[in-house]
C-alpha positions in Angstrom: 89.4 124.6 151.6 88.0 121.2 152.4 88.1 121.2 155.9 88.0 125.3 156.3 84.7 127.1 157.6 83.2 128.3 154.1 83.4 124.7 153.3 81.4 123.6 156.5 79.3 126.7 156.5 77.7 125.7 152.9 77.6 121.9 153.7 75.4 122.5 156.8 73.6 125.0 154.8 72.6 122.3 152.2 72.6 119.0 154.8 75.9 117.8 152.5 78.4 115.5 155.0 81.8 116.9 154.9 83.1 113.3 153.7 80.9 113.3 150.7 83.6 116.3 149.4 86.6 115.1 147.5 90.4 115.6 149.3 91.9 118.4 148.5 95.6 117.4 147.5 98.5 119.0 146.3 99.2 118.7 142.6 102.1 115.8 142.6 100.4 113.5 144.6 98.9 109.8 144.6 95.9 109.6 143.1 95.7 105.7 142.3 96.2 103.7 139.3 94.5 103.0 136.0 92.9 99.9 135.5 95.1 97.4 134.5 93.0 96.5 131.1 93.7 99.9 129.8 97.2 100.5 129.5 98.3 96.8 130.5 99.4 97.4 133.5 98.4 99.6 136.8 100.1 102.7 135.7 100.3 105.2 139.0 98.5 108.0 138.4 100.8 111.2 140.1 99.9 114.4 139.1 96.8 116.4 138.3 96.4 119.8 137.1 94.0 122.0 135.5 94.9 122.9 131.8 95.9 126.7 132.3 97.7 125.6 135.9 99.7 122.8 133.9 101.0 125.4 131.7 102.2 127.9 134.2 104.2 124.6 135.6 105.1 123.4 132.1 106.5 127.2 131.9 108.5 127.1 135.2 106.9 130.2 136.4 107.3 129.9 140.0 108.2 133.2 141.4 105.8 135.7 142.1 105.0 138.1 139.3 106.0 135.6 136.4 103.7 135.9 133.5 102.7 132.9 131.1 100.2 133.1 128.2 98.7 130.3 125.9 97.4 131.0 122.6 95.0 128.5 121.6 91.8 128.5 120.1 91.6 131.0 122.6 94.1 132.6 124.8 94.8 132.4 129.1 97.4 135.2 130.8 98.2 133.6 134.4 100.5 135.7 136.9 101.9 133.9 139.7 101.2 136.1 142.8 102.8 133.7 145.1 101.3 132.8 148.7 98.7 135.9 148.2 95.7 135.1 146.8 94.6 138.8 145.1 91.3 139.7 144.9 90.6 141.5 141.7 89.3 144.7 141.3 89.7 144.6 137.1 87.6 141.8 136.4 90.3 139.4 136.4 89.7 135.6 137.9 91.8 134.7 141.3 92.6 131.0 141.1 95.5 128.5 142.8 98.4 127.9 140.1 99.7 124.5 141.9 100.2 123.4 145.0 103.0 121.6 146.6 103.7 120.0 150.2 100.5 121.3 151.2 101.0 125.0 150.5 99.0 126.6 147.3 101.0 129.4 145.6 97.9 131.7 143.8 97.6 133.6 140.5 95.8 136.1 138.8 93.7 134.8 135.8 92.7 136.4 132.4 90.4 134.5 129.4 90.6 135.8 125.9 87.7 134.3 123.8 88.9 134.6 120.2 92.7 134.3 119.6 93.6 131.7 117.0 90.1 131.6 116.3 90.6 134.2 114.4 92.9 133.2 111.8 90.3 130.2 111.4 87.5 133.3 110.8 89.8 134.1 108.1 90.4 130.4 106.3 86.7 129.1 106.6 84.8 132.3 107.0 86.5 134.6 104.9 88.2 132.2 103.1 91.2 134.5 102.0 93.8 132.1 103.3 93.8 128.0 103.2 96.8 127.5 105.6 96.8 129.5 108.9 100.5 130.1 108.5 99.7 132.4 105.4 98.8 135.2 107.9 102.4 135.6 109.0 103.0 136.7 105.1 99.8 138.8 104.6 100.4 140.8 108.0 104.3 141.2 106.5 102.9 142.6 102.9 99.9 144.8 104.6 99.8 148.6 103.8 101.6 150.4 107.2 99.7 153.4 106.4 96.2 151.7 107.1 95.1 151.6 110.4 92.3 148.6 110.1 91.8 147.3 113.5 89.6 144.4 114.0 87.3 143.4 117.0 87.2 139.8 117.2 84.0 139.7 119.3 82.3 137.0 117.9 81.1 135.1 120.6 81.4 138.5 123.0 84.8 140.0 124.8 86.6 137.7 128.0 88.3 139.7 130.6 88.5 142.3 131.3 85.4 143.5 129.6 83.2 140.0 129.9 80.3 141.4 127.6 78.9 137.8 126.0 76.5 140.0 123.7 78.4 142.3 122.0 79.8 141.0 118.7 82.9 141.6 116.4 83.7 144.7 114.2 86.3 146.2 112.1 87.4 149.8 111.8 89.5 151.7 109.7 87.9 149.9 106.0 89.2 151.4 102.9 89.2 150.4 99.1 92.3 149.4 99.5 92.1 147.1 102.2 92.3 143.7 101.2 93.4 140.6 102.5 96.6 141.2 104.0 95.6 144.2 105.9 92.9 141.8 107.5 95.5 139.3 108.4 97.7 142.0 109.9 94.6 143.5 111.8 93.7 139.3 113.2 96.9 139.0 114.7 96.8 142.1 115.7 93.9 141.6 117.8 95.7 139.0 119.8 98.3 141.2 121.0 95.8 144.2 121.6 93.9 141.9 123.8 96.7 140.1 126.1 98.0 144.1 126.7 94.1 144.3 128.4 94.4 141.3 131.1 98.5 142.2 131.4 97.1 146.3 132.5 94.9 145.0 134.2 96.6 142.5 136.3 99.7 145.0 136.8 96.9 147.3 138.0 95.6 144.3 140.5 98.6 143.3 141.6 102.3 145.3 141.9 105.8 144.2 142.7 108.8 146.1 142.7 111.8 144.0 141.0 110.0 141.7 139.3 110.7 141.6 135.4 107.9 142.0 133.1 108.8 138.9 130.6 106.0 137.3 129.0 106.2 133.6 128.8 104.3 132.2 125.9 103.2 128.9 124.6 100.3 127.1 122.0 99.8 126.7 118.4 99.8 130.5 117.5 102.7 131.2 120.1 105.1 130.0 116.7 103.6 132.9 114.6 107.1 135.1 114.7 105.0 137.8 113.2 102.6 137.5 116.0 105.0 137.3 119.3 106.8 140.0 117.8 104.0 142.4 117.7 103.4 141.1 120.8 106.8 141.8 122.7 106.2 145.8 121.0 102.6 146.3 121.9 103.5 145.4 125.3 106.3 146.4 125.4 108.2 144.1 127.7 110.2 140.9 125.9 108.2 137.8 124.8 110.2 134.4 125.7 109.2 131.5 123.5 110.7 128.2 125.2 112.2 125.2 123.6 109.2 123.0 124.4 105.6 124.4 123.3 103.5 122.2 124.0 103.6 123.4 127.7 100.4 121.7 129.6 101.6 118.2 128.5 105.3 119.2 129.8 103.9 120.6 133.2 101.4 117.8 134.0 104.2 115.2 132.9 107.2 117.1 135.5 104.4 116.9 138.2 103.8 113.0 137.7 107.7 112.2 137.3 108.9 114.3 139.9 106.6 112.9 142.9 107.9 109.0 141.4 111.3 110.6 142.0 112.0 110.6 138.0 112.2 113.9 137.4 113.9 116.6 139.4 113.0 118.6 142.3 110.8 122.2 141.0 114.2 124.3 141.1 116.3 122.0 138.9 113.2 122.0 136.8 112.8 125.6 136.7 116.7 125.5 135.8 116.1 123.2 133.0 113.6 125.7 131.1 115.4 126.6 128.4 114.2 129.5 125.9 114.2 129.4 121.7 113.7 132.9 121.0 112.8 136.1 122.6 111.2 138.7 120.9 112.1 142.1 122.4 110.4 145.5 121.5 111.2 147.3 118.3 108.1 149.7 118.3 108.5 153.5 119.7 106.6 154.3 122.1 104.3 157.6 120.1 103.6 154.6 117.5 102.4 151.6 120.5 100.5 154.2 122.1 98.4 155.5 118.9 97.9 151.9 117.8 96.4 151.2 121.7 94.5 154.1 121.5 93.1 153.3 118.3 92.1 149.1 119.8 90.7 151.2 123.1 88.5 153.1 120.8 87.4 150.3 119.0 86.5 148.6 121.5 84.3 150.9 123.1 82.2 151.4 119.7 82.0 147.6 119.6 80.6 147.7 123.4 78.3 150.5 122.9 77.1 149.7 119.7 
């Protein structure tokens, strides 16, 4: 990008030199040392990657169409689309995953503001819970035959919608919904919302052969409750690896692998090893009508 022409274009547009603009390198690289009074020593410094790209390493998804998604505070859906980068037309962010040898492989981007913000909503806003891993039990005791749904738009919806104004809602309130069906509806949300970016990145971006697994990392990712719904709201299987903490495992491979440390990225790919998989268990009249009823919602929450 450096040395192409939309580069030049906008540095003689705004009298910038070209050698005022950092080098562009590939993600295992050299990028110097630290300073010797930090660490005690010059420590090489050899690989960089944004948090998200980290994580798509960290999960080993190198082919094209490999999903990954991290549930943090919020959540990020990245698909791998190989040596093409797609322009969306669902709203979705095209960004470079890693690059390597010179050659960037690209992806398809998704942002979900609110995912295990939620369950925090519910400890110090609510204050029905005091440990986040409460939820799992709630959402287990929760009456099946009331269909709360909750928007978690508190600070607006991320892709694909991206409405910063709107703000959160629930639907479906009864007297006898309580706690646990609010749990259930939380973690709910999460799963409603990473079915948006995955439609609308299948709808970007198609591929025969390649199989829909959803890799899946972050603090809410060990929520068994949670992945499951997941793996049936999708309904493709949820693979949770070994090794959660995915962005530290990624940017770590990168820095060992270019001092020759680690191995090369397809023994490392090899060496991704999976704890569970969560496979669907929902029928497919019952994950459409529970989709339908998030679509709805949504919509009143935009239009309200």
């Amino acid at each position: 990008i450096r040395k192409g022409r939309w580069s030049r274009s906008i540095c003689e547009l705004l009298d910038i030199p070209m050698e005022m603009l950092p080098e562009v390198k590939n993600c295992a690289d050299d990028f110097g040392h630290t300073d010797p009074d930090i660490l005690g020593a010059a420590v090489p410094i050899h690989g960089v990657a944004g948090d998200q790209q980290a994580a798509t390493v960290g999960q080993a998804c190198f082919e094209p169409g490999m999903l990954k998604s991290t549930y943090g505070t919020g959540c990020f859906a990245l698909m791998n689309t190989g040596d093409t980068p797609v322009q969306s037309e669902n709203r979705l962010l095209t960004t470079i995953a890693y690059q390597f040898d010179g050659k960037p492989t690209y992806a398809l981007e998704g942002s979900i503001f609110v995912a295990g913000a939620v369950v925090q909503w519910l400890r110090d806003g609510l204050r029905i819970i005091q440990d986040s891993a409460e939820t799992q039990g709630l959402a287990e005791q929760a009456d099946p035959h009331q269909n709360v749904v909750l928007v978690p738009a508190f600070v607006g919806l991320g892709a694909p919608y991206w409405n910063p104004d709107c703000r959160g809602a629930v639907f479906g309130l009864t007297r006898g919904t309580g706690p646990a069906e609010m749990a259930r509806a939380a973690l709910e949300s999460v799963g409603y919302q990473t079915r948006d970016l995955l439609e609308a990145m299948a709808a970007d971006w198609k591929a025969d052969g390649v199989q829909p697994t959803l890799r899946v990392d972050g603090g809410m990712s060990a929520s068994d409750w949670t992945m499951q719904f997941l793996s049936d709201i999708i309904a493709a299987p949820v693979d949770r690896p070994t090794v959660h903490e995915t962005t530290a495992l990624g940017v770590a491979w990168l820095a060992g692998m270019h001092a020759g440390v680690y191995p090369d990225q397809e023994q490392f790919a090899k060496s991704w090893t999976q704890e569970t998989q969560f496979t669907p268990k929902m029928d497919d009249d019952q994950r459409n009508a529970k989709y339908a009823l998030w679509k709805k919602a949504v919509d009143a929450t935009l239009n309200f």
